[in-house]
C-alpha positions in Angstrom: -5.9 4.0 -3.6 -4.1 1.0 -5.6 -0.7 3.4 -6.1 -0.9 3.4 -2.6 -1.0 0.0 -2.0 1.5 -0.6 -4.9 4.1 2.0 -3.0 2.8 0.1 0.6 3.9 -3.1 -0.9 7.1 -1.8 -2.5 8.1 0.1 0.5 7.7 -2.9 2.7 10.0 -5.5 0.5 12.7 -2.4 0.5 12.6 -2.4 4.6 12.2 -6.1 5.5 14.9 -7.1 2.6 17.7 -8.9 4.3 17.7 -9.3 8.0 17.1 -5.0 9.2 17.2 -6.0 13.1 20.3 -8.1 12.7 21.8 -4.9 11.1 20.7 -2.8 13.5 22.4 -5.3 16.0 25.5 -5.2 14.2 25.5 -1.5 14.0 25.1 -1.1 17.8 27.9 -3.5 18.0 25.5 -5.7 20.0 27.3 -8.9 19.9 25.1 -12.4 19.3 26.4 -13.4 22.6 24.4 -10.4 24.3 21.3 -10.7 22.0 21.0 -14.1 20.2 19.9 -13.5 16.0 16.4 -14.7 15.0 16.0 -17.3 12.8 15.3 -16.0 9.0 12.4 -17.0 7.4 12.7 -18.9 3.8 9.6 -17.6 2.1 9.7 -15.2 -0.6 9.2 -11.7 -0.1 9.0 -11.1 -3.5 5.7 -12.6 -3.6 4.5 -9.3 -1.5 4.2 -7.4 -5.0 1.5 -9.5 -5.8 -0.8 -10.0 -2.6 -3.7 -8.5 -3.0 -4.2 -8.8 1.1 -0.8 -8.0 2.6 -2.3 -6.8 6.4 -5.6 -8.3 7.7 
């Protein structure tokens, strides 16, 4: 159960690395005007790898 946690976590950093939905936005070519950006976050995902608790 704990390699698949480890590969949960790991998987999880890979996806959410960066900004995915702005991506996605700029790969539609939906323009900022049309759909305003979230604000990003400044914590660090990094600190996934060692949460013991990631979901509750």
């Amino acid at each position: 159960m704990e390699d698949a946690h480890e590969r949960l976590r790991k998987s999880f950093v890979q996806v959410c690395d960066g900004d995915p939905l702005s991506q996605l936005a700029d790969d539609l070519n939906v323009s900022n005007d049309n759909l305003s950006r979230l604000a990003k976050g400044n914590g660090d995902l990094k600190q996934i790898y060692q949460s013991e608790y990631m979901f509750n």
